[in-house]
VEXDREN-2710 file (C-alpha; in Angstrom, 1 decimal):
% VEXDREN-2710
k/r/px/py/pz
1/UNK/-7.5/-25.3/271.9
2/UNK/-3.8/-25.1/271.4
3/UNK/-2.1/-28.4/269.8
4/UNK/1.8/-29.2/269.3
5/UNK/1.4/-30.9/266.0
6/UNK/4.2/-32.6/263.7
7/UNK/3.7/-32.1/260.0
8/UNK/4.3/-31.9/256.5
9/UNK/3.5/-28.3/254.8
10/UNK/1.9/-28.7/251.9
11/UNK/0.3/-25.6/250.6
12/UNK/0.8/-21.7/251.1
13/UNK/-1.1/-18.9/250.2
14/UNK/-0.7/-14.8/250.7
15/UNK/-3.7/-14.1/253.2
16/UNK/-4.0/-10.3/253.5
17/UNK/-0.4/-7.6/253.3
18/UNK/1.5/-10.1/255.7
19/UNK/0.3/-13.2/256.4
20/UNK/-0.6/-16.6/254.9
21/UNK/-2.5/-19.2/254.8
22/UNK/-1.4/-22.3/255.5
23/UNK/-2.0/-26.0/254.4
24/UNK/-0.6/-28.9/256.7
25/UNK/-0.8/-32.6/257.0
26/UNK/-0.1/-33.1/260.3
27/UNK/0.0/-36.3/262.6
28/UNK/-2.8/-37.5/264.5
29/UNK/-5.1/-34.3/262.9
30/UNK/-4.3/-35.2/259.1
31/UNK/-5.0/-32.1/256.6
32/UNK/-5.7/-28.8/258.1
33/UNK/-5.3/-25.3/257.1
34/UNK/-4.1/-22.5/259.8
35/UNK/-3.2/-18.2/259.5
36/UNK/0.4/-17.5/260.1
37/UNK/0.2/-14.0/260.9
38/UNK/3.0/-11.9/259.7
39/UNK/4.5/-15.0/257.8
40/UNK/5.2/-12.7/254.8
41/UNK/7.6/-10.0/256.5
42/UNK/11.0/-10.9/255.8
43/UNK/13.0/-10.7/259.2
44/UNK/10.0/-12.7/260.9
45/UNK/10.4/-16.2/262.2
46/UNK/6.9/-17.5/260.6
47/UNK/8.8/-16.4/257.6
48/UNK/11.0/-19.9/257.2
49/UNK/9.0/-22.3/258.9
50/UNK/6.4/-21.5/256.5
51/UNK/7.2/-22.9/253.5
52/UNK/6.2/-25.5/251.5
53/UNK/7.6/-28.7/251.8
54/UNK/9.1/-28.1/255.6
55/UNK/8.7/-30.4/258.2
56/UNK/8.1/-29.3/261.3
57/UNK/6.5/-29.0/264.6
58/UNK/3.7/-26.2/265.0
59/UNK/2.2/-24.7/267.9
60/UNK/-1.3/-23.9/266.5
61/UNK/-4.4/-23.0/268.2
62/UNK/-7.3/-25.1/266.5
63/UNK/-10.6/-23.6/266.0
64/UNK/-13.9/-25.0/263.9
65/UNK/-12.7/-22.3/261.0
66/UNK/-9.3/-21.7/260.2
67/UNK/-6.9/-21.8/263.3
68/UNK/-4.0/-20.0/264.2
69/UNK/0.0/-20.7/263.9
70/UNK/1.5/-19.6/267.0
71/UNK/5.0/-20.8/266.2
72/UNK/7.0/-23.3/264.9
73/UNK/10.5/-25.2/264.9
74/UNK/11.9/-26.9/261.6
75/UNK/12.5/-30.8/261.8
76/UNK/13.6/-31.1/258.2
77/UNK/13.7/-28.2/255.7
78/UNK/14.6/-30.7/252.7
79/UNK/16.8/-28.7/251.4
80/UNK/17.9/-31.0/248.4
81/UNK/14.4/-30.6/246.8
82/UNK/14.2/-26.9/247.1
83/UNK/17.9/-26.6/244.8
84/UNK/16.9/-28.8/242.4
85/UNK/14.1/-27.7/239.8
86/UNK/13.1/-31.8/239.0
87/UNK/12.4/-32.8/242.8
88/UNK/11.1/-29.3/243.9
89/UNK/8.4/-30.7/240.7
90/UNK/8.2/-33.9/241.8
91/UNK/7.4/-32.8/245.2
92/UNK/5.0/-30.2/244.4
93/UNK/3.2/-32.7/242.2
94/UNK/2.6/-35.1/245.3
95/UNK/1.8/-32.0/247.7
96/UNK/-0.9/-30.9/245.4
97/UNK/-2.6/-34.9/244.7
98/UNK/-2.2/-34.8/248.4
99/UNK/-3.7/-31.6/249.5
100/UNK/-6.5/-32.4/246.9
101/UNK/-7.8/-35.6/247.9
102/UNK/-7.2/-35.4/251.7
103/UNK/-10.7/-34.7/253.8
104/UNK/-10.2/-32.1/256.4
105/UNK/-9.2/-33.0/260.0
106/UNK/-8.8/-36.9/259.3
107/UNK/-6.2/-38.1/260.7
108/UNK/-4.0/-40.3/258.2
109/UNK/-1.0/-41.4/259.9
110/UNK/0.1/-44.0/257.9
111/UNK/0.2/-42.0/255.0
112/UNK/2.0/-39.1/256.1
113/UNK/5.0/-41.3/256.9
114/UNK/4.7/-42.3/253.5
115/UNK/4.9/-38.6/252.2
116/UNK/7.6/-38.4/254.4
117/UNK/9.9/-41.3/253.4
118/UNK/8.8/-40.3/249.7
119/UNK/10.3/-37.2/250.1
120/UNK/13.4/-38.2/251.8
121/UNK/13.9/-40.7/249.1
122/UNK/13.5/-37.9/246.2
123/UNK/16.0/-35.4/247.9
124/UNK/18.8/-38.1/248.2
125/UNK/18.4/-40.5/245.1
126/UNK/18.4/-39.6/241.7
127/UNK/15.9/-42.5/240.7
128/UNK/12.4/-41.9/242.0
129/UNK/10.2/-43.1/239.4
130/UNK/9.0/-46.2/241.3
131/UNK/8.6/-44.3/245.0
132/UNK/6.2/-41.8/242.9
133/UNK/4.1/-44.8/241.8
134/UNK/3.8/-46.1/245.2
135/UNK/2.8/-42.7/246.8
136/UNK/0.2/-42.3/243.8
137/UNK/-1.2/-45.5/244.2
138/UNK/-2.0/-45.3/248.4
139/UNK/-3.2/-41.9/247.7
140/UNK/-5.4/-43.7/244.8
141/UNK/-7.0/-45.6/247.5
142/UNK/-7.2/-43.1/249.9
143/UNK/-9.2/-41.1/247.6
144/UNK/-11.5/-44.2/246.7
145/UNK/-10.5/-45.0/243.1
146/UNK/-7.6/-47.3/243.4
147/UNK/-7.4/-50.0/240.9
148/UNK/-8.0/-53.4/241.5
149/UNK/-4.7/-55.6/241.4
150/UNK/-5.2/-58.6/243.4
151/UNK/-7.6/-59.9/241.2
152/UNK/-9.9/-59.9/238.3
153/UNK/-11.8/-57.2/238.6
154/UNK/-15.3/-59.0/237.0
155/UNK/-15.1/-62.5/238.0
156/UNK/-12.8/-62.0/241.2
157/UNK/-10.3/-64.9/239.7
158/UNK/-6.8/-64.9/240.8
159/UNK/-5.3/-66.6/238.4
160/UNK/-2.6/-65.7/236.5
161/UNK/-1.7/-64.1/233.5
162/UNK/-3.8/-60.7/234.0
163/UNK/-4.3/-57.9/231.6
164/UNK/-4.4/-54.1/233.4
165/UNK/-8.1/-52.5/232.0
166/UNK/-8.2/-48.5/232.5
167/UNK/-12.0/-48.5/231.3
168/UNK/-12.7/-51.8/233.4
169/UNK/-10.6/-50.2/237.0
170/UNK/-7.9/-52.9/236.8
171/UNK/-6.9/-56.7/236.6
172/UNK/-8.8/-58.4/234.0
173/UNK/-7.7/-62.3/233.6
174/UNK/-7.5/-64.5/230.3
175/UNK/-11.4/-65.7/230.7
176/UNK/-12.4/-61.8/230.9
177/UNK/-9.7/-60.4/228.9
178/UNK/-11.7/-60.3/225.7
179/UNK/-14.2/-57.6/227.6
180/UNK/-11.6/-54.8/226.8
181/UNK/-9.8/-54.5/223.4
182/UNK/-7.3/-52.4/224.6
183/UNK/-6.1/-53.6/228.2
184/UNK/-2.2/-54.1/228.7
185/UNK/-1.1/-57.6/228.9
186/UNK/1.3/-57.4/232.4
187/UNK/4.1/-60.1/232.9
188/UNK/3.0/-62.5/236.2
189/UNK/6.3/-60.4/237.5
190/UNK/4.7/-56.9/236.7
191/UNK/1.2/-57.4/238.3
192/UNK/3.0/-58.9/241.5
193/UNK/4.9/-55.9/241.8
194/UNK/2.2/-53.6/240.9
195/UNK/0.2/-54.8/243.5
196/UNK/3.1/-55.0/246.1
197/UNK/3.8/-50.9/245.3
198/UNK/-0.1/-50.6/246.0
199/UNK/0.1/-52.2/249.1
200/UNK/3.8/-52.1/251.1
201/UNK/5.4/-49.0/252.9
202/UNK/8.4/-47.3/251.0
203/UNK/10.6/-48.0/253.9
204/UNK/10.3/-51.9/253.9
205/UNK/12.1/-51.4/250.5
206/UNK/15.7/-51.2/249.7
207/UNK/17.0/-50.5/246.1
208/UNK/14.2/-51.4/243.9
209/UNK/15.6/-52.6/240.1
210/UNK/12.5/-51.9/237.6
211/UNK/14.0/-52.0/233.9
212/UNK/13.1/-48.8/232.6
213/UNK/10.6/-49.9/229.9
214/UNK/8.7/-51.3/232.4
215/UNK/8.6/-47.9/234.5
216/UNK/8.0/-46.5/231.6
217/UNK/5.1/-48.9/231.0
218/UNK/3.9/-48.4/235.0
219/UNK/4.1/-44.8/234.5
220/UNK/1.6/-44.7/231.5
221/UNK/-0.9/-46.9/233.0
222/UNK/-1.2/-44.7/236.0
223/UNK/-1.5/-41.4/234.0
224/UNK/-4.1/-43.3/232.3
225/UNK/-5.8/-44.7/235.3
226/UNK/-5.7/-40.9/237.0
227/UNK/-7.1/-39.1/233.4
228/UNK/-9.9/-41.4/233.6
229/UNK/-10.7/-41.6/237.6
230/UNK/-8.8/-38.7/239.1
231/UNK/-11.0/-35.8/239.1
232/UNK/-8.5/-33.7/240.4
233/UNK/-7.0/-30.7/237.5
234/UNK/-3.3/-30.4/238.7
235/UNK/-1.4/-27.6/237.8
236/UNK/1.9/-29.4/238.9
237/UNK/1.2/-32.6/237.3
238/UNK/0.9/-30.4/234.1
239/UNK/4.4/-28.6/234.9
240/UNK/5.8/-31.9/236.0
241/UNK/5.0/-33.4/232.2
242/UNK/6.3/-30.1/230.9
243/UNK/9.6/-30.9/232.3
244/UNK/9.7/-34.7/231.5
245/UNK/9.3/-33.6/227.6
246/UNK/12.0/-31.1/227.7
247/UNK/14.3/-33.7/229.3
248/UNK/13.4/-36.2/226.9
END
């Protein structure tokens, strides 16, 4: 069956002396994977709509198995991200945790407009430490180990002031606190907006102001959370480190 189908690449691979094999989330199909013959020989024009990162619209003929890549057109080539080695990382990082945790052929519209805006907002804004956290923490629950942030996570209590548990998968409150030793005492501020980055779409958001301890602070209770739940090995969230230490 041949389908017009809008979407993100995420993943490429040599298939063969001229083709690949290619990973895309696409809209109304979600993940799927698809051959574009002769995608590897320079002059051919599966050559630039075949790398990772482009959006575009596919012509591909859909079988059980692996389907076919017929042609495509770019949308948006994001060129930004590919020139600059940081958001080419950042990017990579969320194209992996994406391409890992997505079932086959589910369709996940909602989220790939959040890839989307997530990406447009990394290849024109310097700051992207707090749209990160919100793609991480959909893709969390997507992938059925998101945290719980509305509430106590053992007595269900909603009152404030909460403590974040790693071992316990979330909120704990003053009565339960005691249960973990080590959880994170979060600010009435923090776990409101923790739970708003969990739950709202990137583009209901204008500027977001986070002081930096406190991304700093977000950023190490998700690399936590995702060491202890994630499953996942990821090469690019390995590289992506790498390159947060050098900078410093």
């Amino acid at each position: 069956m041949l389908e017009k189908i809008d979407g993100i690449i995420l993943k490429t691979q040599d298939f063969r002396e001229t083709h690949k094999i290619v990973t895309i989330f696409g809209k109304h199909i979600g993940k799927f994977t698809a051959v574009a013959r002769g995608a590897k020989k320079p002059k051919s024009r599966m050559a630039a709509i075949t790398q990772p990162f482009i959006y575009g619209t596919f012509l591909v003929y859909l079988r059980s198995g692996l389907g076919t890549i017929q042609q495509g057109e770019i949308i948006e080539s994001f060129r930004p991200i590919r020139e600059d080695i940081y958001k080419t990382a950042y990017v990579a990082y969320l194209s992996e945790l994406t391409y890992k945790i997505l079932e086959e052929k589910k369709p996940q519209d909602l989220l790939l407009n959040e890839l989307y805006q997530t990406m447009h907002w990394i290849a024109e804004k310097e700051e992207v430490d707090i749209p990160m956290i919100m793609y991480e923490l959909k893709m969390y629950e997507v992938g059925g180990f998101s945290p719980v942030l509305n509430m106590c996570v053992r007595c269900l209590s909603k009152q404030f002031p909460f403590a974040f548990s790693i071992n316990e998968g979330g909120l704990l409150c003053q009565s339960c606190r005691h249960i973990d030793d080590n959880a994170l005492s979060l600010s009435d501020t923090l776990v409101k907006l923790f739970h708003l980055f969990q739950h709202v779409s990137l583009d209901r958001i204008g500027n977001i102001s986070v002081k930096h301890e406190n991304k700093l602070l977000f950023r190490r209770i998700l690399d936590a959370y995702y060491d202890h739940y994630g499953g996942y090995y990821l090469k690019s969230r390995r590289f992506l480190k790498q390159l947060k230490d050098l900078q410093g």
